[in-house]
Structure formats: C-alpha cells, structure tokens
DSSP file (Angstrom, degrees, kcal/mol; ACC not computed):
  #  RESIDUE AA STRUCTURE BP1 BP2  ACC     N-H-->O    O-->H-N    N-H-->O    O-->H-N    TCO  KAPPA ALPHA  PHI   PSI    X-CA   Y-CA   Z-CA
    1    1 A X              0   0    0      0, 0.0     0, 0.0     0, 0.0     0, 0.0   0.000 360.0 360.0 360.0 125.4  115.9  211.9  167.4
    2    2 A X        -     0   0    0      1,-0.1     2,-0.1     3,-0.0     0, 0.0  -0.051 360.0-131.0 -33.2 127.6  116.2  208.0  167.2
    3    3 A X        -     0   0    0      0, 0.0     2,-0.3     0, 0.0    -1,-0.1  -0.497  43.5-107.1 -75.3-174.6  120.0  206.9  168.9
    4    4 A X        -     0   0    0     -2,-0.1     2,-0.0     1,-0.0     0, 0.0  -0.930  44.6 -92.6-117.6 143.0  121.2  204.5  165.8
    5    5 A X        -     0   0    0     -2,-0.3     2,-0.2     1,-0.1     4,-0.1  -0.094  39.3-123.0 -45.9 126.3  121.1  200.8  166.8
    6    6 A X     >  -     0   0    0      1,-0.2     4,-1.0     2,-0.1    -1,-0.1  -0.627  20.8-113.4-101.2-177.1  124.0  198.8  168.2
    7    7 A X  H  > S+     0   0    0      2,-0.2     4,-1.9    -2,-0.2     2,-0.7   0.776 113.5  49.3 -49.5 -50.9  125.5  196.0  167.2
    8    8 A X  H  4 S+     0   0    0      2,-0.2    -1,-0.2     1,-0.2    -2,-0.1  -0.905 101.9  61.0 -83.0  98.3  124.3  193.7  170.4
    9    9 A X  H  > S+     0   0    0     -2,-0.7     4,-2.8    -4,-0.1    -1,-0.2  -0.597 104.5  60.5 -65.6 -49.7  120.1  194.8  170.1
   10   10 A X  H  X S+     0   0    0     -4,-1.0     4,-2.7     1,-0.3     5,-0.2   0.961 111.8  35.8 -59.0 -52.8  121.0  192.9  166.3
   11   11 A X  H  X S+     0   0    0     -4,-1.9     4,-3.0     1,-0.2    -1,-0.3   0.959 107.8  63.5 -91.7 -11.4  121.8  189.9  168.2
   12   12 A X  H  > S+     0   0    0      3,-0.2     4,-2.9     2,-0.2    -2,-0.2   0.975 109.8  40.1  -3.7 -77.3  119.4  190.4  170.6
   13   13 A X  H  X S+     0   0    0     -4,-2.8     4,-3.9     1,-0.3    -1,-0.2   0.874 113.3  52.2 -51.9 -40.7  116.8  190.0  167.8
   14   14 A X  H  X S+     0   0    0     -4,-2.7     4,-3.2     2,-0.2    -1,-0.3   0.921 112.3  46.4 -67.0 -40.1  118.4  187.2  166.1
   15   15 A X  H >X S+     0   0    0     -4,-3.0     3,-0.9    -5,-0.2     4,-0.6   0.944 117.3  45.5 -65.0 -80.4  118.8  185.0  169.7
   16   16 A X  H 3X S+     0   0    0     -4,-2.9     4,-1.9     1,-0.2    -1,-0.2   0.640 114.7  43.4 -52.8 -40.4  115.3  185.8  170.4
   17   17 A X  H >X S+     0   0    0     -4,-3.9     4,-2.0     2,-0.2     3,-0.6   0.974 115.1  53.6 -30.8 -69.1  114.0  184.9  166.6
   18   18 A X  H <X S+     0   0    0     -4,-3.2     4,-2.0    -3,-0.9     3,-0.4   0.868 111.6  47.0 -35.3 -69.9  116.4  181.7  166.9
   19   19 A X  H 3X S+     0   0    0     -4,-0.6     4,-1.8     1,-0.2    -1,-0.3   0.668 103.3  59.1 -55.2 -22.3  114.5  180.7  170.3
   20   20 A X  H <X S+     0   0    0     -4,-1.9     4,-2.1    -3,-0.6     3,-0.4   0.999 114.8  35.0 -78.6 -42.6  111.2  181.2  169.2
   21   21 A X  H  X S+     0   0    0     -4,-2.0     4,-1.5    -3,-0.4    -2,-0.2   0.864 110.5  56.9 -53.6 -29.4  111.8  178.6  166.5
   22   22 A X  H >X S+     0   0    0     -4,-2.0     3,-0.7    -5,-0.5     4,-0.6   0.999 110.0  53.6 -61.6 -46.6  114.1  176.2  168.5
   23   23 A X  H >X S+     0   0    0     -4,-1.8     4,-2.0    -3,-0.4     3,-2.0   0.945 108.4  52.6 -62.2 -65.4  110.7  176.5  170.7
   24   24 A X  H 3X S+     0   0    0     -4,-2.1     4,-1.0     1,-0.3    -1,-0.3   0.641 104.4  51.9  -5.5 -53.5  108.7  175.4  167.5
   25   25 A X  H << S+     0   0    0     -4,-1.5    -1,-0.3    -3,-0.7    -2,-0.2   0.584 102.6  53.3-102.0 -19.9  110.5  172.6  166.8
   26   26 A X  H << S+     0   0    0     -3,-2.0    -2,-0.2    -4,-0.6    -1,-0.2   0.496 117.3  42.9-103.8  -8.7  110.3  170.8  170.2
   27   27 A X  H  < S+     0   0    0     -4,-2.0     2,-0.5     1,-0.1    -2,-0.2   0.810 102.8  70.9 -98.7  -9.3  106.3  171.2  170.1
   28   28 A X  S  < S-     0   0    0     -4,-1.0     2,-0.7    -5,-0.2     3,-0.1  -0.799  77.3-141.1-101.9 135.4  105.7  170.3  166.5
   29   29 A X    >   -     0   0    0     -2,-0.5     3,-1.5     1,-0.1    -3,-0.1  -0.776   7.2-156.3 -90.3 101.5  106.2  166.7  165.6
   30   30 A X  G >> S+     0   0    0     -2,-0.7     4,-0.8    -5,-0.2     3,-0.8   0.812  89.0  71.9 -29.0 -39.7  107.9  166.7  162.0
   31   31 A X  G 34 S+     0   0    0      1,-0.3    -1,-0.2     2,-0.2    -3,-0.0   0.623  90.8  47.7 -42.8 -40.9  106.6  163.4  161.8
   32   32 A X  G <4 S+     0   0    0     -3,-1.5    -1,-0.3     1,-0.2    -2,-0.1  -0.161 100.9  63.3 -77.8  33.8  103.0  164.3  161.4
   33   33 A X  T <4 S+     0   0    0     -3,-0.8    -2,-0.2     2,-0.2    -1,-0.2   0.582  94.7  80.9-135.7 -36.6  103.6  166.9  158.7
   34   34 A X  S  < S-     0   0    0     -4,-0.8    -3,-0.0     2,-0.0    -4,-0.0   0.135  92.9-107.6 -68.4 175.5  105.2  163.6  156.2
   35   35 A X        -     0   0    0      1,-0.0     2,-0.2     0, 0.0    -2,-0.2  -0.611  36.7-126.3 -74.8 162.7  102.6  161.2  154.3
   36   36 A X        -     0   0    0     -4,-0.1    -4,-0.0     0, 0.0    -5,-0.0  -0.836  22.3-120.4-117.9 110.9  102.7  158.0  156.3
   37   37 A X        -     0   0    0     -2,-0.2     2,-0.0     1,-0.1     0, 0.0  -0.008  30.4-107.5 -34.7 127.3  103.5  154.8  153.8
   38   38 A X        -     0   0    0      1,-0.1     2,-0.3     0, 0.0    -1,-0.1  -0.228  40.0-116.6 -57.3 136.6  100.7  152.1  153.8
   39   39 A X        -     0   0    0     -2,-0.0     2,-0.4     0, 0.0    -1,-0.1  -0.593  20.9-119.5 -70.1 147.7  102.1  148.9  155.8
   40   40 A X        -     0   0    0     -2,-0.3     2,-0.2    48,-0.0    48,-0.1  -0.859  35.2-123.0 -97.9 139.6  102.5  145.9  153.8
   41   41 A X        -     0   0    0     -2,-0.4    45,-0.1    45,-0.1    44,-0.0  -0.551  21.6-167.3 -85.8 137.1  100.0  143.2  155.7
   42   42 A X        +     0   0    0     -2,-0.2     2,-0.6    43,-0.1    -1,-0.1  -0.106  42.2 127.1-129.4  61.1  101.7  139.9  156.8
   43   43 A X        -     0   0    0      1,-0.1    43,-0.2    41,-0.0    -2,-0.1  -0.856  64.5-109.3 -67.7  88.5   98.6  137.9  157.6
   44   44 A X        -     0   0    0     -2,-0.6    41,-0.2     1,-0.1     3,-0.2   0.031  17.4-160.1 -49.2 128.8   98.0  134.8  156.3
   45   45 A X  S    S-     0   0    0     39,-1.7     2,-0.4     1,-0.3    -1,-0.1   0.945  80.6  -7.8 -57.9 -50.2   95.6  134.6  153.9
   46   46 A X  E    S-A   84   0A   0     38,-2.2    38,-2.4    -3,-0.0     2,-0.3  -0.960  75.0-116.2-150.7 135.0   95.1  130.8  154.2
   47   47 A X  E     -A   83   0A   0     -2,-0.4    36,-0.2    36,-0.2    35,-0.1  -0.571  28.9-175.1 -82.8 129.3   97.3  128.4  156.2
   48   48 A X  S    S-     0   0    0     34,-3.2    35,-0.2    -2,-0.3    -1,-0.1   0.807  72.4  -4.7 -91.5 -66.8   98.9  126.0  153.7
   49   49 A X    >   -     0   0    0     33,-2.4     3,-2.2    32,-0.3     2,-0.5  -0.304  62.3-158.3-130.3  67.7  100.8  123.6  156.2
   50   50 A X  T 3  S+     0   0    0      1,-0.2    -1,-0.1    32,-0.1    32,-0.1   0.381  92.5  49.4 -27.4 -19.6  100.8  124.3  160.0
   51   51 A X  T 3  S+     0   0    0     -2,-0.5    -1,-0.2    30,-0.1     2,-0.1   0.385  78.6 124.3-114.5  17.4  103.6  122.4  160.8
   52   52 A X    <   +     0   0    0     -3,-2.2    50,-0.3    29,-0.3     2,-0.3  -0.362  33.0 174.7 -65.9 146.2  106.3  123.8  158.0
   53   53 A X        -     0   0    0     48,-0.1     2,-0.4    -2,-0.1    50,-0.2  -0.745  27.3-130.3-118.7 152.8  109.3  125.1  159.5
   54   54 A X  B     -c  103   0B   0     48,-1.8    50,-1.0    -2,-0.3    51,-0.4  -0.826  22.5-161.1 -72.9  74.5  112.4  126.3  158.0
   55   55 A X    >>  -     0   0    0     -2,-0.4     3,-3.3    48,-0.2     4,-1.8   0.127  26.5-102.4 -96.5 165.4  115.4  125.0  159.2
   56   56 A X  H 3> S+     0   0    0      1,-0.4     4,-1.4     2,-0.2    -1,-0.1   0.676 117.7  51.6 -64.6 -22.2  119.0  126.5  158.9
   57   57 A X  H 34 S+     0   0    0      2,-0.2    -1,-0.4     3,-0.1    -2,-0.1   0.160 113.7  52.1 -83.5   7.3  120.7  124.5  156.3
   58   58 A X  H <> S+     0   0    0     -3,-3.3     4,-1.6     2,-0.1    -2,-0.2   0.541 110.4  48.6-108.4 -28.2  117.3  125.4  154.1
   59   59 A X  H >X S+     0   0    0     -4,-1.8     4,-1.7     2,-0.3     3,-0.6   0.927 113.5  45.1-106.0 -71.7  117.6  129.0  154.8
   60   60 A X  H 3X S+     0   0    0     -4,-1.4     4,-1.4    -5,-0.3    -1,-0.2   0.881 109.7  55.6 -53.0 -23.0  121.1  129.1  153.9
   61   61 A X  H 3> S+     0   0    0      2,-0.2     4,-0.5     1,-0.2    -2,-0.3   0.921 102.8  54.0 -57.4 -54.6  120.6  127.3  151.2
   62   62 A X  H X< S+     0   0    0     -4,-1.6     3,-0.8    -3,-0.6    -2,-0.2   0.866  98.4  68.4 -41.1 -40.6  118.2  129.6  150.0
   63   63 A X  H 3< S+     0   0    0     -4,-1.7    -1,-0.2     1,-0.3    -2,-0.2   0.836  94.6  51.9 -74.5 -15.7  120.4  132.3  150.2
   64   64 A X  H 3< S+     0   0    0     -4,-1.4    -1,-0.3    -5,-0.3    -2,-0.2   0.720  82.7  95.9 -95.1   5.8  122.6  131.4  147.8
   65   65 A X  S << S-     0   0    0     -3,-0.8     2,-0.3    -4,-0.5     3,-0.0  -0.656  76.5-114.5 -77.1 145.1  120.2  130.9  145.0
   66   66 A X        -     0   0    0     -2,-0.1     3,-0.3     1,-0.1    54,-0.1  -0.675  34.1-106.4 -63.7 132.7  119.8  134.1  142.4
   67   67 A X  S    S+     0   0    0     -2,-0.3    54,-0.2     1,-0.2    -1,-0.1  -0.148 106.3  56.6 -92.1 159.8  116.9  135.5  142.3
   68   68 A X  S    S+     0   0    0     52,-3.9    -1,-0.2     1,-0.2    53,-0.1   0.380  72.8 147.3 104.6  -9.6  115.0  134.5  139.0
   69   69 A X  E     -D  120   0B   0     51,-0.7    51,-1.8    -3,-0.3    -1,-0.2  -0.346  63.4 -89.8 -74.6 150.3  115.6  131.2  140.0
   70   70 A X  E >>  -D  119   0B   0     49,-0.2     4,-1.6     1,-0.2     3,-1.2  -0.436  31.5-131.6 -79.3 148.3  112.6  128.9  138.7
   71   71 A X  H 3> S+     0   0    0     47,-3.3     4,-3.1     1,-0.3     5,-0.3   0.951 104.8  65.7 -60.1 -29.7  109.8  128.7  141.5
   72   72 A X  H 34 S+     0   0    0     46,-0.4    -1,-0.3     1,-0.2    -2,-0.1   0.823  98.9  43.4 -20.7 -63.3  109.9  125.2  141.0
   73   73 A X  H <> S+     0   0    0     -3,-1.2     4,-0.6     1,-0.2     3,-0.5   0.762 108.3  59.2 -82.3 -24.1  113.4  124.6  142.2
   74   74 A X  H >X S+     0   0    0     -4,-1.6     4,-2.5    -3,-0.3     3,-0.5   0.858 103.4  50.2 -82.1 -36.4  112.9  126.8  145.2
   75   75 A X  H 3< S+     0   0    0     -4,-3.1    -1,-0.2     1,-0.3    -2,-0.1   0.369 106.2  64.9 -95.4  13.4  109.5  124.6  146.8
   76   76 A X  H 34 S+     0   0    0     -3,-0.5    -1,-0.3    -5,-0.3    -2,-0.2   0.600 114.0  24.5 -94.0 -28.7  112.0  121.6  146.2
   77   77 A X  H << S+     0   0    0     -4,-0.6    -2,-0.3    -3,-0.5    -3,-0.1   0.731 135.2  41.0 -96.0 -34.3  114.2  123.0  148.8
   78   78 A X  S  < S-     0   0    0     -4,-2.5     2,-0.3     1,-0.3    -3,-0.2   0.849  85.7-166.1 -89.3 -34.2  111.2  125.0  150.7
   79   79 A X        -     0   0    0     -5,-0.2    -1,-0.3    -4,-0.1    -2,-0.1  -0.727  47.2 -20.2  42.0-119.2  108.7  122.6  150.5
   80   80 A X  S    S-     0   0    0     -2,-0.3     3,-0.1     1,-0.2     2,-0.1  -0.391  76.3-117.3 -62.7 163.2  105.0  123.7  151.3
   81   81 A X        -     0   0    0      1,-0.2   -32,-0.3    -2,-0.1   -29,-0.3  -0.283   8.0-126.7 -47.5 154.7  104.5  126.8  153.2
   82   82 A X  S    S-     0   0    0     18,-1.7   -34,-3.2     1,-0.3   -33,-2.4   0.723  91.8 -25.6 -66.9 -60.4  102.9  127.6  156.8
   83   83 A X  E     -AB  47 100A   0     17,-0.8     2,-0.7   -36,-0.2    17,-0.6  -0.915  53.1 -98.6-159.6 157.9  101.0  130.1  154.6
   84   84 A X  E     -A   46   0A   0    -38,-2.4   -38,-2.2    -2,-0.3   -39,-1.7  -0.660  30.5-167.4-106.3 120.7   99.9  132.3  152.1
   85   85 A X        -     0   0    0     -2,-0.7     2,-0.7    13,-0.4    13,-0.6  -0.056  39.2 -72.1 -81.3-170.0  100.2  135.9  152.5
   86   86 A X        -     0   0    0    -43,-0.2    -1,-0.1   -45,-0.1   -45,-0.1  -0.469  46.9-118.5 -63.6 104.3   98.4  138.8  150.2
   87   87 A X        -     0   0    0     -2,-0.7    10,-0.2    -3,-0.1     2,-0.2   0.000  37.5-164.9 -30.8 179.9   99.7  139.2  147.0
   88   88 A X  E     -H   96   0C   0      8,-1.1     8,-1.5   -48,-0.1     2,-0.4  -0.840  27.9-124.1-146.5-174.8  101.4  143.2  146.3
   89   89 A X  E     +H   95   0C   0      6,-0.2     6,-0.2    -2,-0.2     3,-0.1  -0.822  36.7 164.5-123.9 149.8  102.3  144.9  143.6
   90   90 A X  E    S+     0   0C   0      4,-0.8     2,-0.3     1,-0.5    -1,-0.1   0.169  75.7  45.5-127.1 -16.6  106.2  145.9  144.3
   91   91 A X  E >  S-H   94   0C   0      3,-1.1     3,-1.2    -3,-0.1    -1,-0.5  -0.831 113.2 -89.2-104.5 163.4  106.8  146.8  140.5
   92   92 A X  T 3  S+     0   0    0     -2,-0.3     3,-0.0     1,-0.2     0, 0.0  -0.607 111.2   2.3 -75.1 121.8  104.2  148.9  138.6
   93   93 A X  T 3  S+     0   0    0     -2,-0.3     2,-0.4     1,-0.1    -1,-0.2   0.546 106.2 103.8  81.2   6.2  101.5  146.2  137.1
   94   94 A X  E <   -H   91   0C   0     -3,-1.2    -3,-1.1    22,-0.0    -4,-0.8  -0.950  56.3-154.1-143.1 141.3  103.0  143.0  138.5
   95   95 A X  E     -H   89   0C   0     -2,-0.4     2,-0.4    -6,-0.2    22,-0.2  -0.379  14.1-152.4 -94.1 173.6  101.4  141.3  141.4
   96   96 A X  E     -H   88   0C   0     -8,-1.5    -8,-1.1    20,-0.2     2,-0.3  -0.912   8.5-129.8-145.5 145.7  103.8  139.2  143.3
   97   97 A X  E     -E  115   0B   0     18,-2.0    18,-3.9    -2,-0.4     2,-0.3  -0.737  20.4-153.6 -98.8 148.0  102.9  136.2  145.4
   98   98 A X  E     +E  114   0B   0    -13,-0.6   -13,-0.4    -2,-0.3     2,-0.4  -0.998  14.4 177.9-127.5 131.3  104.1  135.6  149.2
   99   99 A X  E     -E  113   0B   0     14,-1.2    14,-1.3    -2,-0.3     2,-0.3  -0.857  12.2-155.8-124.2 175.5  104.6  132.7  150.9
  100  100 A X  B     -B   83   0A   0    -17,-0.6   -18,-1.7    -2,-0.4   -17,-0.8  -0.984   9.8-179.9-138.5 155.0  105.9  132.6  154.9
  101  101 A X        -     0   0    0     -2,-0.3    10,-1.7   -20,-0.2   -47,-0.2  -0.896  29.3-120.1-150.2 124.4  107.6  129.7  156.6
  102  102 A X  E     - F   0 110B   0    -50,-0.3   -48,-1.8     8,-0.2     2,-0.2  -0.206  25.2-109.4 -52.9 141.3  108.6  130.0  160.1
  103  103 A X  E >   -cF  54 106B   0      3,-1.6     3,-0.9     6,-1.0     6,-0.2  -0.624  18.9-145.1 -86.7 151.9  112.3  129.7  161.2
  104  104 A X  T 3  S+     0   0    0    -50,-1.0     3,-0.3     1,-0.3    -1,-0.2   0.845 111.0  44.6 -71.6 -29.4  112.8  125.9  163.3
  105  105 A X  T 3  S+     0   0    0    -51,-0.4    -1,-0.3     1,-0.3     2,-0.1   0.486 135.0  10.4-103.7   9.6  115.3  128.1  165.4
  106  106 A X  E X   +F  103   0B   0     -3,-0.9    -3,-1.6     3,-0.2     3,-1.0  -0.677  59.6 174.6-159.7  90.1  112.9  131.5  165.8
  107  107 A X  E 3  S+     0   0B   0     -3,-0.3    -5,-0.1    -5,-0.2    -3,-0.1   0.021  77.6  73.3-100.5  52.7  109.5  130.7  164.7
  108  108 A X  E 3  S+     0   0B   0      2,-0.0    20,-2.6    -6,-0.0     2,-0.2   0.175  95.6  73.9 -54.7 -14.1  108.4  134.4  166.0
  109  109 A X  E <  S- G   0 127B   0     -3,-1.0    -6,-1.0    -6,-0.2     2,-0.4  -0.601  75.9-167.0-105.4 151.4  110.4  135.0  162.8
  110  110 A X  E     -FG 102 126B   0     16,-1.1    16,-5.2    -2,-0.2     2,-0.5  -0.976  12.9-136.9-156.1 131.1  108.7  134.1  159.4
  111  111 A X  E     - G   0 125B   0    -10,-1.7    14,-0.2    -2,-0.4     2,-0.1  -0.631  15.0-157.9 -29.1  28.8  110.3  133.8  156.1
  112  112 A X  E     - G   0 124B   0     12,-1.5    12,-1.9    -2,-0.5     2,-0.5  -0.190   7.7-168.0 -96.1 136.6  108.9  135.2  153.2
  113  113 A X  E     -EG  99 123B   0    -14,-1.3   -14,-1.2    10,-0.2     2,-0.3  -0.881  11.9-152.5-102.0 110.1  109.5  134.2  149.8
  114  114 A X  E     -EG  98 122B   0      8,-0.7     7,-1.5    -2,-0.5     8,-1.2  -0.748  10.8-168.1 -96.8 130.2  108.2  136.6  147.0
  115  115 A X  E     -EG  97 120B   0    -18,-3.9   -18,-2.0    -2,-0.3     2,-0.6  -0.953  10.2-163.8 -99.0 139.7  107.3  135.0  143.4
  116  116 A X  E >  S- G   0 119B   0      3,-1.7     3,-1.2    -2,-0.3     2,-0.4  -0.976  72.0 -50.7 -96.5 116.7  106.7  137.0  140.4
  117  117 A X  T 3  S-     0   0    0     -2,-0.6   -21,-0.0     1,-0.3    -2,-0.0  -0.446 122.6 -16.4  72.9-112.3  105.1  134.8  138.2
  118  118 A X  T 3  S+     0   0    0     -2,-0.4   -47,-3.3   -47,-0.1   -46,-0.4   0.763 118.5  78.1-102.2  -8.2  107.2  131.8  138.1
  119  119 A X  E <  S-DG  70 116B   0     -3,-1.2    -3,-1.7   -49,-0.2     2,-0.9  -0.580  86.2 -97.0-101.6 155.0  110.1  132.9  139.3
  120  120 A X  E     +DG  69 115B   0    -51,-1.8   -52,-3.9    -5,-0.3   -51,-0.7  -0.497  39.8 173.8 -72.7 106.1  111.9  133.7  142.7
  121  121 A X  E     -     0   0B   0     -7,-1.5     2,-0.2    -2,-0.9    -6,-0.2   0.725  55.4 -53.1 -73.7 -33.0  111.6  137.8  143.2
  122  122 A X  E     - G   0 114B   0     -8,-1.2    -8,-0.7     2,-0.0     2,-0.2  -0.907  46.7-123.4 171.4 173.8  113.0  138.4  146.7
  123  123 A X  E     - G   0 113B   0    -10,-0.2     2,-0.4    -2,-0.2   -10,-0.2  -0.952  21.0-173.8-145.3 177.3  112.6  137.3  150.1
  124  124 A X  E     - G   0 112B   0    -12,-1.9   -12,-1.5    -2,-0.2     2,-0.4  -0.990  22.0-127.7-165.0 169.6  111.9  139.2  153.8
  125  125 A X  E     - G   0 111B   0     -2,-0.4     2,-0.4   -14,-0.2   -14,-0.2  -0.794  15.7-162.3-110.3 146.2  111.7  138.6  157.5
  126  126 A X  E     - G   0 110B   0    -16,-5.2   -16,-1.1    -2,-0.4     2,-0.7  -0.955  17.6-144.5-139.9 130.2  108.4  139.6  159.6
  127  127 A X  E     - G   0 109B   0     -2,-0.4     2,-1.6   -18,-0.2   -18,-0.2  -0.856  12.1-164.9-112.2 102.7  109.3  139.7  163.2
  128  128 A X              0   0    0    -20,-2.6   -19,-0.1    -2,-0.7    -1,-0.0  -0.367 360.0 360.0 -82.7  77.7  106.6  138.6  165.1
  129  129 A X              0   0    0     -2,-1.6    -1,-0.2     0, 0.0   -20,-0.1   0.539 360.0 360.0-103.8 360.0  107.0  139.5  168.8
C-alpha cells in the first residue's frame, strides 16, 4: 500500500518544474522566436549638394513649422539637400519622399525630412557613427 503524499514532495515537483523552465528561458533567445521588422535604408540614392549642412537656427526653425506645411516653404528655409534617400510607403498606398541634410554641429547626424506629395509629412534623425 502507497503512503499518501505530503505536502513538501508537491513543492518538490513544483520547484523542480519551475527550474526546468527558468533553465529554458536563459538558453532560448525570445528574440529569435519574434518576426524581425525590415530596416528602413538611409542611403542616399543620389547626392544632391555635398556641401548642405543644417545649421541650428534652421533646425529650430523647422521645428516649429506644422506638418502639412507646403514643401515649398520648407526648401526655402532648408535649401537643397546633401541627398536623396529611397522613397517608403509609411501610410498604406502613399509613397513618401526623403531628403537628408547633415547637422553643421554633428554631421554624423542627418536630418531627414519626409514629403508626401507636396507637403511636409514628418522628419527623423539617422545616427551615423
């Protein structure tokens, strides 16, 4: 005849259960188990002006226009570009134009100014180190 289990063999089971997953989890990399999201490229297609810079009153200046703004008025403050990256799509079905301009006070750092159409979409930093 069986004795009836006690109460500490029950946590027994459970600690040892627990450890073999705690064990689990420091060899399996969650990471590789997600999708990984495509990088957005920030290559220049084709170098516009080599020697555009952004400077700090430009860049603050930018920031306070709304976005929407006509592209027009923005390459009056911007001027030319260094260069033009790869369009992307960031809404479904509309491609967006990119341009980069280097900062005068980090040019490892580059601008980028998104257009949709005619208007000013966005901007983003690519930190190039």
């Amino acid at each position: 005849m069986r004795e009836p289990q006690t109460r500490g063999s029950g946590v027994k089971y459970m600690l040892a259960g627990g450890s073999v997953v705690a064990a689990l989890g420091l060899l399996i990399d969650p990471h590789a188990l997600l999708p990984k999201p495509t990088a957005v490229q920030d290559v220049c297609q084709q170098i516009v002006d080599p020697k555009a810079i952004l400077s700090r009153d430009q860049l603050s200046q930018l920031l306070t226009l709304p976005e929407r703004t006509r592209k027009a008025q923005l390459r009056q403050l911007l001027q030319t570009p260094y260069c033009q990256l790869p369009n992307l799509e960031v809404r479904a079905g509309v491609s967006a134009e990119r341009a980069a301009y280097p900062l005068a006070f980090d040019p490892q750092t580059w601008f980028i100014v998104l257009y949709e159409g005619d208007e000013y979409a966005g901007y983003s930093f690519s930190f190039r180190r």
